[in-house]
VMD Tcl script that draws the C-alpha trace (Angstrom):
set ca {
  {0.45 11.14 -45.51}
  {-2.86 9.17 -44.25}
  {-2.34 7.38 -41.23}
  {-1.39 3.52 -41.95}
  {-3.86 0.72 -42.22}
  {-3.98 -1.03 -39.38}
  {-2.47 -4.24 -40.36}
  {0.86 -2.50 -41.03}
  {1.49 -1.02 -37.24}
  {3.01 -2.89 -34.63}
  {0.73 -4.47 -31.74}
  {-0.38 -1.97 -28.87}
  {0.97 -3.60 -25.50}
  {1.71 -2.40 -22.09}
  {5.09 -2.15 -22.93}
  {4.32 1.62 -23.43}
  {4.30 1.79 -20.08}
  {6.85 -0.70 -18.41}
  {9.54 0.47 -20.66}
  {9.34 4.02 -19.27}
  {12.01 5.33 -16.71}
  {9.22 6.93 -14.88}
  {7.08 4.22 -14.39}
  {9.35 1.96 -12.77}
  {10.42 5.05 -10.41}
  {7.12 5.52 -9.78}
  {6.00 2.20 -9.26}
  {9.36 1.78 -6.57}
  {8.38 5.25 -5.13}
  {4.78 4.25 -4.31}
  {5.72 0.71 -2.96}
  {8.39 2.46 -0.51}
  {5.35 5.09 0.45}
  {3.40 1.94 1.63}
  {6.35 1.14 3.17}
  {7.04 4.26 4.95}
  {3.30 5.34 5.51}
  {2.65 1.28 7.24}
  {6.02 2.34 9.74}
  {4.49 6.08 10.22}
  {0.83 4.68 11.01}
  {2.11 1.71 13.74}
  {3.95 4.25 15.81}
  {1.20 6.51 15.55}
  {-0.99 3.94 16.94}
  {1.01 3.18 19.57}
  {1.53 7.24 20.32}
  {-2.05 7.35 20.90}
  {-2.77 4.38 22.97}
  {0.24 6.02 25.57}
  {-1.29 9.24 25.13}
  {-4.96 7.44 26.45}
  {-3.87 4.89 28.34}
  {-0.28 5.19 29.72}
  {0.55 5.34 32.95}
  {4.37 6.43 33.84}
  {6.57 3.71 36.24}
  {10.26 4.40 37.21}
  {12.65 1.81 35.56}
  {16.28 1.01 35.59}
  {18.80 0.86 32.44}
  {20.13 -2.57 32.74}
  {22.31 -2.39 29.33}
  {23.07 -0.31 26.59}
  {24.28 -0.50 23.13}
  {25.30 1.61 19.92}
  {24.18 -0.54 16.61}
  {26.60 0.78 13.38}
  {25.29 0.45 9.87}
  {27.97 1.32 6.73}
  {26.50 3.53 4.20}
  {27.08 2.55 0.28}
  {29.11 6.54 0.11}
  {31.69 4.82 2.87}
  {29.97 6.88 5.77}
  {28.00 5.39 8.85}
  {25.11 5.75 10.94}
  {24.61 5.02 14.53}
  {21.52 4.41 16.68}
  {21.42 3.93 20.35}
  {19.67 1.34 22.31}
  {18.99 0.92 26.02}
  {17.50 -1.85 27.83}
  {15.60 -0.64 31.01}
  {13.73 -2.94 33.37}
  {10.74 -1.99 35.21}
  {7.26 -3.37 37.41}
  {4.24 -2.65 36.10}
  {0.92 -2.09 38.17}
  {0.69 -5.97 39.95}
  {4.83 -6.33 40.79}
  {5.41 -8.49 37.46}
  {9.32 -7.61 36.15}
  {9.73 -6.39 32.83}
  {12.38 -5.96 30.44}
  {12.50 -4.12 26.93}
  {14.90 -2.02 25.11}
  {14.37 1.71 23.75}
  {15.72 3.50 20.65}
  {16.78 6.67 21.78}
  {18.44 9.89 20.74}
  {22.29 10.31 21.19}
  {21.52 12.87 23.33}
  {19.50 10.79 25.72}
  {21.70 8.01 25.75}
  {24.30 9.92 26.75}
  {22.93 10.80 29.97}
  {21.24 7.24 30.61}
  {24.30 5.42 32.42}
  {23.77 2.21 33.24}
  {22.06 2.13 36.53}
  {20.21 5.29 36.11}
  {16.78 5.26 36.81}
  {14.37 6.71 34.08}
  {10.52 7.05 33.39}
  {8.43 4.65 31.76}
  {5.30 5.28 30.01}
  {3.34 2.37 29.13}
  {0.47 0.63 28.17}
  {-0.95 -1.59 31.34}
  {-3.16 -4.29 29.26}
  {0.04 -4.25 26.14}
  {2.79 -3.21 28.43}
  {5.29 -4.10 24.93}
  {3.74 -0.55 24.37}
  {5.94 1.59 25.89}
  {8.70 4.81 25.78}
  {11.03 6.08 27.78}
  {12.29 9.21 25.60}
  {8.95 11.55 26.14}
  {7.41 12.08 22.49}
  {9.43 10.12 20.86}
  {6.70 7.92 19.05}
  {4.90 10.83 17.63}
  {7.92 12.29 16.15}
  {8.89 8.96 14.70}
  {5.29 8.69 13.06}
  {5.39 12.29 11.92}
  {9.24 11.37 9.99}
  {8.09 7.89 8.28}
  {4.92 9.64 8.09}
  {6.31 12.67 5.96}
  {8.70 10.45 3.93}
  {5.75 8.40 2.79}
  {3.98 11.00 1.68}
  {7.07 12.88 -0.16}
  {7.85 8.91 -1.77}
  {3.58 8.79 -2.17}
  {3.96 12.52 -4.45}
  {7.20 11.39 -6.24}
  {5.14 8.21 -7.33}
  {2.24 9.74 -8.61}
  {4.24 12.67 -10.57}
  {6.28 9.66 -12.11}
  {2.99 7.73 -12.74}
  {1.13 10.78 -14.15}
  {4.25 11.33 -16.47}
  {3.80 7.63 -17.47}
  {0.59 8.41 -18.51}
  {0.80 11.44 -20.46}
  {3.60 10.08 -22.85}
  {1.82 6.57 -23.29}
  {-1.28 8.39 -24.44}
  {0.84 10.25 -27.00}
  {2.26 6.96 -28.19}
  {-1.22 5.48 -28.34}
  {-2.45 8.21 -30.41}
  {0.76 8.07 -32.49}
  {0.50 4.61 -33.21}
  {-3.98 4.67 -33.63}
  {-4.05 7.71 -35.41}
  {-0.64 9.27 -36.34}
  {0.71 9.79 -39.99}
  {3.62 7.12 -40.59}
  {7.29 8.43 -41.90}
  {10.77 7.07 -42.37}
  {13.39 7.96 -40.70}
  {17.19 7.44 -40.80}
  {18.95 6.07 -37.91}
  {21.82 8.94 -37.15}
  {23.31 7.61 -33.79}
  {23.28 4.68 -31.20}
  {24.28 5.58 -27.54}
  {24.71 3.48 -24.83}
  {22.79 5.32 -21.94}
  {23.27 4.79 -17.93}
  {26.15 3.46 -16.35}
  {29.40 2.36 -18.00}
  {28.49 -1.31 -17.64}
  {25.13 -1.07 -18.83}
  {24.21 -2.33 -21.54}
  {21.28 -0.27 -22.50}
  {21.36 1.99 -25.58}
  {19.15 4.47 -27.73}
  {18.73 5.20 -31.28}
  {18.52 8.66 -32.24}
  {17.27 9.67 -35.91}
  {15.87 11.93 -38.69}
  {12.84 11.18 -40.50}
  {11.88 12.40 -43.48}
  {10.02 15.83 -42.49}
  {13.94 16.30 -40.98}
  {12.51 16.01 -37.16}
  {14.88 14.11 -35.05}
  {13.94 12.00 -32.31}
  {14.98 8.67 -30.12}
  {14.30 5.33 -28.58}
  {13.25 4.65 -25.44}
  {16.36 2.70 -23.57}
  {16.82 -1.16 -25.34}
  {19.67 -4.27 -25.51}
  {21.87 -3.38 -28.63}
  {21.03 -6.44 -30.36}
  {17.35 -5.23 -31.05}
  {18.64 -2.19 -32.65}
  {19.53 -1.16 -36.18}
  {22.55 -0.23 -37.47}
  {23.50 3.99 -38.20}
  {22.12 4.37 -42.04}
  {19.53 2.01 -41.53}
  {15.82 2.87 -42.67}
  {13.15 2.84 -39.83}
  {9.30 3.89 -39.85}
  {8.38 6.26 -36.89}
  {4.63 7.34 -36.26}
  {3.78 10.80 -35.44}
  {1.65 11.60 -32.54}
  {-1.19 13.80 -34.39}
  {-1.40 16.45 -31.40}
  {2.23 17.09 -30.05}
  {3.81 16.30 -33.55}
  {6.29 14.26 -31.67}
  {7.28 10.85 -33.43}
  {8.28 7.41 -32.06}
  {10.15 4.24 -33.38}
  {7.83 1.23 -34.20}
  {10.54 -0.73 -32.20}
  {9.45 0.89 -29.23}
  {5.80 -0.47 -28.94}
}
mol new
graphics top color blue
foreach p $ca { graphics top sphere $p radius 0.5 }
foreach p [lrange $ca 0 end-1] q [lrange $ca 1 end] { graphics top cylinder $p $q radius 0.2 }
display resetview
């Protein structure tokens, strides 16, 4: 059958993009590897200017502190905090607090004296765990390049299925199709379903996820066009 005239097929939009799974993951993928990579590059900034610049001060732990966060699986995490005052080069007093391991904070009683490294012109730059900015830049680092990966695989996906859909719909052969099945898909409480059918060549295929109320009923009669190079069809519902 000769592809259909162009007045008869639904309007190309970018909806054969943003109503992909895989674009949305990759879009949220790549926005958390800016995230990530941003967190990464600021403590590797500050690794380096210690690594030039620091000079190393004794200071005193004035306080300490375990902060608890509740994970969504009923589990927790903890991360350990001590505040440690020290001079710097002219006599001024300073105060800041660390992030630490649990290891470290366990042997940094209050009153203990420990070493700080710091920055003399931005003294707010400044450790007191030895290396512990550089392995902080190399973890957000490596996660924002795993989320950075994800994203593009996702995006790349994206883009391979809407060119098939674009070619289906420019220059695929139209068919009918019956509508065999509607399924709700996700979560209980969602409320997005697909359509699954058989067209007349007797390939099956389905929708892409939609609201219930745009779909047809089982039985009804539905036009699908076939992507001319990977044979594989799609609803007209889902441009």
């Amino acid at each position: 059958m000769p592809p259909p005239s162009a007045a008869t097929r639904p309007a190309l939009t970018r909806g054969i993009y943003t109503r992909r799974t895989a674009f949305w993951l990759g879009t949220i993928a790549a926005a958390l590897a800016l995230v990530f990579c941003a967190v990464g590059g600021w403590y590797g900034v500050e690794a380096v200017a210690l690594d030039r610049a620091g000079v190393t001060t004794t200071g005193t732990v004035t306080a300490r502190r375990v902060s608890t966060q509740r994970q969504r699986h009923g589990g927790t995490t903890h991360s350990y905090h001590l505040e440690v005052g020290f001079r710097d080069a002219s006599g001024a007093a300073l105060e800041d607090e660390f992030t630490v391991s649990h290891s470290f904070y366990q042997r940094s009683g209050i009153g203990r004296s420990v070493n700080v490294r710091y920055v003399p012109d931005r003294p707010w730059i400044a450790e007191i765990e030895p290396g512990r900015d550089w392995r902080q830049a190399q973890v957000f680092g490596g996660i924002g390049l795993a989320f950075l990966l994800g994203g593009l695989v996702s995006l790349a996906i994206t883009a391979r299925q809407a060119s098939s859909r674009r070619r289906a719909l420019l220059e695929g052969a139209e068919r009918t199709a019956t509508v065999v099945a509607v399924r709700r898909s996700g979560r209980a409480r969602s409320r997005s379903t697909r359509l699954q059918w058989r067209d007349s060549e007797g390939s099956t295929g389905s929708s892409v996820n939609i609201r219930p109320e745009r779909l047809p009923a089982v039985g009804d009669t539905i036009t699908v066009f076939v992507d001319p190079r990977s044979g594989k069809a799609y609803w007209q519902g889902d441009y």
